[in-house]
Steps between C-alpha positions, in 0.01 A plus 500: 500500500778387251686820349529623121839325526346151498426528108745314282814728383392672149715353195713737337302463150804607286697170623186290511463293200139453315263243695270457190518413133293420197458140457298386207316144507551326158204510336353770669343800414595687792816591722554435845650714719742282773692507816883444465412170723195373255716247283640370841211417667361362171790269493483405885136407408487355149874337516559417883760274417706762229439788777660269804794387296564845391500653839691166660789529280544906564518370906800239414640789282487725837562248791648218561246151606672206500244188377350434768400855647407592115278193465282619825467780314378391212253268742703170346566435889380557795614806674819411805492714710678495854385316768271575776539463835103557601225274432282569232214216522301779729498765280454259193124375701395835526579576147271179437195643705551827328509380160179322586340826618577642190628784624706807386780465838774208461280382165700468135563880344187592308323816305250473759767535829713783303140661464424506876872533623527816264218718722828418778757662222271773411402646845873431593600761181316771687659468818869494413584746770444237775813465662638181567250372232572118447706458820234612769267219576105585506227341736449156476137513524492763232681324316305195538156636438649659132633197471205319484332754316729461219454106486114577458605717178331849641537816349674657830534847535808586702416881512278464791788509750382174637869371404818653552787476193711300715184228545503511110869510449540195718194276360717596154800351602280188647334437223822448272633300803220231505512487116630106377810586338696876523352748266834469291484111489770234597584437162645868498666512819819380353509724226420786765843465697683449147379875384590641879896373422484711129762732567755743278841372379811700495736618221661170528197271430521424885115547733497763720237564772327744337138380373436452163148720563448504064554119498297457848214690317482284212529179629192593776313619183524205302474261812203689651317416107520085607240578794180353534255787339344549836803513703602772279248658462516592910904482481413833332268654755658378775830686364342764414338564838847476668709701271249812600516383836884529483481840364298619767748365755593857596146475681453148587850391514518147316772521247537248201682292743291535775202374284726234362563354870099462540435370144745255407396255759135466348564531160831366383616279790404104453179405725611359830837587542625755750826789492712159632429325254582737246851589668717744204234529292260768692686793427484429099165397522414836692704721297336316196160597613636891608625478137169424338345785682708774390505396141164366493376769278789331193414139586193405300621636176595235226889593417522620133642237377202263573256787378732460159445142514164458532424782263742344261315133532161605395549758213856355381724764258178726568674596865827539414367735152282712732806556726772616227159743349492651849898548520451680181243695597674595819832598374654193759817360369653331721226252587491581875139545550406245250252298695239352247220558725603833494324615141319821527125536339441790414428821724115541436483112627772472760344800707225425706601114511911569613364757758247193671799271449770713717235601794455147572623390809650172595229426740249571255660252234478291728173521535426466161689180413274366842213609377562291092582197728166549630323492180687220348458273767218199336143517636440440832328633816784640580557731231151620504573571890760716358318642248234618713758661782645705179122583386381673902608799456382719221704533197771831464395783352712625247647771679632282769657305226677791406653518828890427601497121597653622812247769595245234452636237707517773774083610493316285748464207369315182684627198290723391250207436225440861510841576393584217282181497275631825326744276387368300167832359408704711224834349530396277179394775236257846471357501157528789287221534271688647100858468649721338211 
């Protein structure tokens, strides 16, 4: 069983900043209280185009793309990538018989495969221990049979010992394999080796080999916000799953590294090349991917300065007044912490509301964002498939909400819509009935 060491490290509270504010509508009678991200992903939603410019021009401010390799990522051209040597019409067929099937192995990135690959990710969180985890293969037939069980979308339950963690860990790394493009897109693989060459310059102005890991940080952060919702949305379990699996490598001994070697092949390499074909560029792309995993837990933040932004674009002067009242208030004068989104409410509001906010886990805001992509998807019979998988199990009792996200995801568990229908989407606003 995984260890008490598996939770996420505890934030030291007196250099965290406030995650929520008081945001009131125009017009409205009452205030909202919002996550430091809620103006972001208002503007990602309600001003795409303001939202991609915003985080493109922080990129160029960072790294350095010439036209052409900024244009594929901006989509304006069609991703060049180097050259195979192996002949993709095969694998391209299958991928035609698959679509056809419909079915959640080699098909497009959806809601419905993240819900079915995460009962893989979740049984795979309790067995961190396993050593060699990732790098042993399982049984074929094992993994054939779960396999198919997944593409019939069942509710598996993986406690039964009728599969071993490496049959899991393996049909994991298969599934990402046989997906149509990497998980972190071929529009982004340029920008990926860019951020691997930030490094530190000297006294003298001059580089040094030192790696700009501050720089590195921010550029993944605002890079990793131009993914396709869904492939985010499992960027940040997958991550997740092997940052605790790297900190349990005193047990199961896969480093960072180690995990990186396994990974980058299915999710960041471009489809149907092989480690020829690729020649300098595996050991940045690897040490890219080892770098994701350790920092994972800073990577799918919004930087301040977009947070300020965003803020700034919907109430106007409103942001930046709030801000200088809670410099006042705070006794700040050097402007240091002065992060708009950073305005406290008031204790009797920001206790029970901050306390939920900082026990989230990654995984489990993850899980969230999956689960409002569910419900805003239009009306079809496949969102009322969905629907019903969230609606099986019975609904949590209150006490169970009260829970640690991380003791819950622990409890027996057997399928994602038991965990993820605790999870009404909150990122947008809670309502506070008399707040002014």
């Amino acid at each position: 069983m995984a260890t008490q060491n598996d939770s996420p490290p505890k934030q030291n509270k007196r250099a965290t900043k406030c995650s929520v504010f008081l945001y009131n509508e125009p017009n409205a009678s009452q205030s909202m209280i919002c996550h430091s991200e809620f103006f972001v992903e208002r503007l990602r939603y309600e001003k795409p185009q303001v939202f991609t410019d915003l985080v493109l021009s922080n990129i160029t401010r960072l790294i350095d793309l010439p036209g052409e390799e900024f244009a594929q990522l901006t989509g304006d051209s069609e991703p060049r990538l180097p050259s195979s040597s192996s002949n993709g019409f095969l694998r391209s067929f299958n991928f035609l018989k698959r679509k056809e099937k419909r079915v959640v192995f080699g098909a497009p990135l959806t809601e419905e495969g993240i819900a079915q690959i995460y009962q893989l990710i979740e049984y795979l969180f309790k067995n961190l221990h396993v050593e060699g985890l990732f790098r042993v293969p399982g049984n074929s037939l094992r993994q054939a049979a779960l396999k198919e069980m997944l593409n019939a979308g069942a509710d598996i339950d993986l406690e039964t010992g009728d599969f071993h963690p490496n049959d899991v860990a393996t049909l994991l790394k298969v599934f990402l394999g046989e997906l149509p493009e990497p998980l972190l897109t071929h529009r982004h693989y340029h920008a990926h080796l860019k951020i691997g060459e930030l490094t530190l310059f000297d006294d003298n102005g001059d580089k040094t080999n030192v790696p700009d890991k501050e720089r590195q940080i921010e550029t993944f952060q605002l890079l990793l916000m131009l993914l396709p919702p869904a492939n985010r949305s499992l960027l940040k379990l997958l991550l997740d799953l092997l940052h605790h699996t790297a900190r349990n490598q005193h047990a199961n001994k896969m480093s960072a590294i180690n995990l990186a070697t396994m990974f980058a092949p299915h999710i960041i390499w471009p489809k149907n090349m092989v480690a020829r074909d690729l020649q300098g560029d595996i050991e940045k792309l690897n040490n890219g991917v080892a770098f994701l995993i350790r920092h994972s837990q800073k990577l799918f933040k919004a930087p301040d300065y977009i947070k300020d932004y965003a803020k700034a674009h919907f109430l106007g002067s409103k942001a930046l007044q709030s801000n200088d009242d809670m410099l006042l208030g705070s006794g700040s004068e050097d402007g240091s912490g002065a992060a708009v989104s950073s305005a406290y409410p008031s204790p009797s509001v920001r206790s029970n509301t901050e306390k939920s906010s900082e026990s989230l886990s990654y995984t489990e805001t993850a899980l969230r964002e999956l689960y409002q992509q569910v419900n805003s998807m239009p009306e079809s019979a496949k969102k009322k498939k969905l629907i019903r998988k969230f609606e099986k199990q019975p609904g949590l009792t209150p006490s169970a909400e009260s829970r640690s996200p991380f003791t819950r995801r622990h409890q027996r568990s057997r399928s994602f819509s038991g965990i993820i229908k605790g999870f009404h989407y909150k990122i947008v606003a809670v309502r506070t009935p008399g707040s002014s």
